[in-house]
Each structure stands twice: as C-alpha cells, then as structure tokens.
N, C-alpha and C positions, 0 to 999 in steps of 0.2 A: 504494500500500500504506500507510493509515495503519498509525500506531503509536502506543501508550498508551505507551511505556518511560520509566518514570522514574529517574534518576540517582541512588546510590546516595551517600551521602558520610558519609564516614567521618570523625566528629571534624571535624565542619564544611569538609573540605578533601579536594578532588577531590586524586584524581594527577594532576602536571603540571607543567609547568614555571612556576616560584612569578612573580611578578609582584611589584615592589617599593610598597608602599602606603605614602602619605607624603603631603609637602605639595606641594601643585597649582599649574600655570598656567593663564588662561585670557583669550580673546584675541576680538575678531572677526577672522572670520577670511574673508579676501572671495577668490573667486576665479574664472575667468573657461571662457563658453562663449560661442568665435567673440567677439562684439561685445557680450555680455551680462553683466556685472557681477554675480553670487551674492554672498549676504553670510550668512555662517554664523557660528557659534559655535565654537569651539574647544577642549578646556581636555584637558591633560594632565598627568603627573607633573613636577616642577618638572625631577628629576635622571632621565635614561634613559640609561645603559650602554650598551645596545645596544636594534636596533629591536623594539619590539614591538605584539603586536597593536591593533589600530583598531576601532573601533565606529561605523557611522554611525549618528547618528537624522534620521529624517525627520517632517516638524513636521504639527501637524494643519491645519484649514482654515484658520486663523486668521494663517497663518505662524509662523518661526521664533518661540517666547517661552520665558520662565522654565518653561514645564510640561519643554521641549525642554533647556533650561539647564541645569536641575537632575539631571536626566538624567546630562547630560554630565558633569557636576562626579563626580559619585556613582561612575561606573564609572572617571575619571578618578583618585580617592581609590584606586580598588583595583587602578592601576596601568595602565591602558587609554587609548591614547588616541581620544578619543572625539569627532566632529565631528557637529557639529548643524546637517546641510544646511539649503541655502537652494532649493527649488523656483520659487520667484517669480519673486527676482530683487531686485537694491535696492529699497528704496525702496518696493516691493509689498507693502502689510502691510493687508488690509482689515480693515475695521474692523465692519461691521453684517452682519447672517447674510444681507441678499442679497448685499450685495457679495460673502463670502466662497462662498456657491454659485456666482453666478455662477463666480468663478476659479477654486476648483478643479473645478468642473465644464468651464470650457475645459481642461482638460488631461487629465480626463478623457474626455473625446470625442474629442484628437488625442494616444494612446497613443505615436503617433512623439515628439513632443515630450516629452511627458511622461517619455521611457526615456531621451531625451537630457540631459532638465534631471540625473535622478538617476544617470544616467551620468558627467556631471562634477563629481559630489560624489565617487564613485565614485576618478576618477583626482586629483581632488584631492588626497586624502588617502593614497593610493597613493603619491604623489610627494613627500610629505614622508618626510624621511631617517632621524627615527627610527618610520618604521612598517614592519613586516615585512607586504609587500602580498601575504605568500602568508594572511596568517592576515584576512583582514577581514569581521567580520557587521557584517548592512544589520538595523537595526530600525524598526518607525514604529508611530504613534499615527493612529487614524479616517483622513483622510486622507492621513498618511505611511505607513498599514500597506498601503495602497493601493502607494506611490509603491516601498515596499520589496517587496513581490509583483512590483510591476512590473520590478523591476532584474533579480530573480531571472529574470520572464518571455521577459528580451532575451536570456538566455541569458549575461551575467553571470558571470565564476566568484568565488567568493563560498564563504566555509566554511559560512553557513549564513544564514537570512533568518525575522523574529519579526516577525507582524503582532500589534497588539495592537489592540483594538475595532475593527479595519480594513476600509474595503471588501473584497470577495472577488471582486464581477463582474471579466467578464472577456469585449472584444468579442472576441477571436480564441484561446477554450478551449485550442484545440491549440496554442498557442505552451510551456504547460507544459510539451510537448517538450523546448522548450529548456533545463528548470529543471536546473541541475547540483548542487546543494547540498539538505540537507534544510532544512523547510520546517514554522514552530511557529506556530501560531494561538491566538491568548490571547484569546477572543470572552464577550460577553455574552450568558448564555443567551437573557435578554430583551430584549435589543436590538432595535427594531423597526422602524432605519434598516437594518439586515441580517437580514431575515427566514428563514425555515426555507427559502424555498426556494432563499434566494441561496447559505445556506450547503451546500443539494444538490447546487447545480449545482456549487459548487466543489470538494465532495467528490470528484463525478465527474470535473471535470477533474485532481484531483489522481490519482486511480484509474484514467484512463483513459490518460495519461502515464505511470504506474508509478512515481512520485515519492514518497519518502521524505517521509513528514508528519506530525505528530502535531494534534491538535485539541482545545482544553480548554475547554469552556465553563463558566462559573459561575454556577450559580444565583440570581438574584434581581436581578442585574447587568444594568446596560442599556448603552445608547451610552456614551462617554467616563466610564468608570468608575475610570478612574487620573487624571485628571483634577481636583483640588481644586475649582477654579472653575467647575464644570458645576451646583454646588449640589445638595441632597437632595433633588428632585421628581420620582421616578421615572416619572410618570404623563407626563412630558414628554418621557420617552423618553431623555432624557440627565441622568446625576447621578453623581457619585462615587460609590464604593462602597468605604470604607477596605480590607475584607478580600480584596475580588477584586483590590483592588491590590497590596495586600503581596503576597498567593501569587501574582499575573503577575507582578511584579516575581521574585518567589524562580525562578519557573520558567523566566525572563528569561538570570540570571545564569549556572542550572544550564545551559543551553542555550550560552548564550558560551563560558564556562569550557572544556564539554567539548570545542563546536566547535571553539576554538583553543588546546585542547590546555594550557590554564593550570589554578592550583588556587588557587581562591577563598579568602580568608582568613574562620575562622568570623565576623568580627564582619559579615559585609554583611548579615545577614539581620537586625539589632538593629533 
C-alpha cells in the first residue's frame, strides 16, 4: 500500500519527545563481525541523560566519506545519535569507479552477506548504552539505500528505513515479506542507473507484500543528487541537485522524527 502522507508541523516542531540539540562528539568508531574488523563513523550529542534514539547511514559505492560524515554530525547536532556504517570492512575504500563496481556489486550478488555486513552495524549500535534500541532508523545513499532496503529485507525490526537515490532491485521480491517497519524512497525522477522499470518492479514488490511505503520522486534529478561531489553534468546521469536535496533531506528528518517519536527543533530545515 503506498502512501503520499505528508507530516504536518506545527511551528516547525513535531509532537514528541524533545531531543537535547547542543555540542557534538565524534569518533571512528570500529566494530566487529566474526573475524572482520568494520570501521564506521560515529558522532553524537556531547551530554545524553538518558538513551536515545540512533540513526544508521549506510555509505554509497565509494565507502564510508564526509558525504556519510556530514550526515552524521547534522542529525547528531539535533540530538541523535547517528552511526555511519562500514559495509567493507577496514581498510576497503576503492578508489576508481571499476574498482568500486566491482565491490559493491560483490555484495550485491551475495545478498546473504551483504544482510550480514549491515546487520552488525545494526547490533553495533544497539549495544551502545546510550541508544534506546527500540527506536532505530537505517538510512542510505545509491548504494547504502540498497544496503538499508536490504536490512529492512532480512526482516530486521527497525522503526523505519529511507532509501535515498538507492538501488530498488531485489533477487528474492518476496523477502519484503519480511519488511516490518515503513518504508520512504527519496528517488531521482531521472535517474537512469534506476530506470522506470526497476522502480515497477519495486512498487510491486512493495504492493505485493502489503508494506507501508511512501515514494517521492523529483523532477529533473538524476543518480546521487544529495551528493556535492557528483558535479552539474546531468547528461552523465549522476550530479547534485541543491533542491532535490534540501527537500530529501527535509522529508528525511520529517520521516525520523515521527518514526521515533521525537520533535525536531524549527532551525534543521535553515
């Protein structure tokens, strides 16, 4: 069952329980599956009270960078703490666009893996004392909006999961079965790394699972359009797009906030 519903707010501030906005820490932050060494980003409120909610981001092909960092810092400032998984692994960081097909195309061809690597971002973050592990959304960019569909996919519990310019395929449709949380697509109407009819079949498998999801596409917009460093070439199929990012970003937050039940302070939209 998609859904258009957009969040109402009143005076810039959802109902919810307020989140303290202040000055930040921030950390690599490494942490371990079986024998494999993950190396993430970290950054949280300096001073936390009590636990409160977590944000994953999951990085695009390129691995964990500042596009991911920034991220982190951002919702970290409005009181979240906010980890910028490592899919790789140390040390994993390709550098030229074969290298980075190549890798993240091996993990997307063994989907086991791949639910595993972002499964122990997952309980990473869960296990830190001040995060409240009942409230945690999974977000990603091009390839992390992949790697967060895919957390959701395993069946996951999870308050809610935001692909942005993200792959949508999917080799086993019916695992959406499993999806337990709703489910927000921040797409490039002209993206032409995810074509009309990638984003059909996801429709249907979101529709044929009966899954809570909303779909936004933005006109004019292509691949990695939150993205600074993609550059203005749209005819390359990949380029920032300032306005399709501020409004994914705005419908990012509205998304967060409601999932976990917090109210955004008016200045995040500045």
């Amino acid at each position: 069952m998609k859904h258009f519903l957009r969040l109402l707010v009143l005076s810039g501030v959802l109902t919810g329980i307020n989140l303290q906005a202040g000055p930040i820490h921030t950390e690599t932050f490494e942490y371990q599956l079986d024998d494999v060494t993950l190396e993430g980003y970290l950054a949280r409120p300096e001073e936390i009270d009590e636990p409160v909610p977590a944000v994953l981001i999951f990085h695009q092909w390129a691995g964990p960078s500042e596009h991911e960092f920034e991220r982190a810092r951002r919702l970290a400032e409005l009181g979240y703490v906010a980890l910028a998984a490592d899919v790789y692994g140390k040390g994993y960081r390709p550098e030229t666009v074969p290298e980075r097909a190549a890798l993240s195309g091996a993990y997307k061809s063994n989907r086991e893996v791949f639910r595993e690597r972002v499964k122990a971002a997952l309980d990473a973050v869960r296990g830190l004392p001040y995060v409240d592990g009942d409230r945690v959304v999974a977000i990603g960019y091009c390839f992390g909006g992949t790697a967060a569909l895919e957390l959701a996919r395993s069946g996951a519990t999870l308050q809610g999961v935001v692909s942005t310019h993200g792959g949508l395929s999917s080799p086993t449709p019916d695992d959406a079965k499993n999806i337990k949380c709703p489910i927000l697509v921040l797409h490039g109407a002209d993206d032409p790394y995810v074509p009309p009819e990638e984003v059909n079949a996801f429709e249907k498998e979101m529709e044929d699972a009966d899954v809570n999801y909303t779909f936004i596409a933005y006109p004019g917009a292509v691949h990695s359009f939150t993205d600074i460093n993609a550059g203005s070439d749209t005819a390359s199929g990949a380029a920032y797009d300032q306005d399709a990012d501020k409004k994914s970003w705005e419908e990012t937050l509205k998304f967060i906030s409601f999932r976990t039940q917090t109210a955004v302070p008016e200045r995040v939209n500045e």
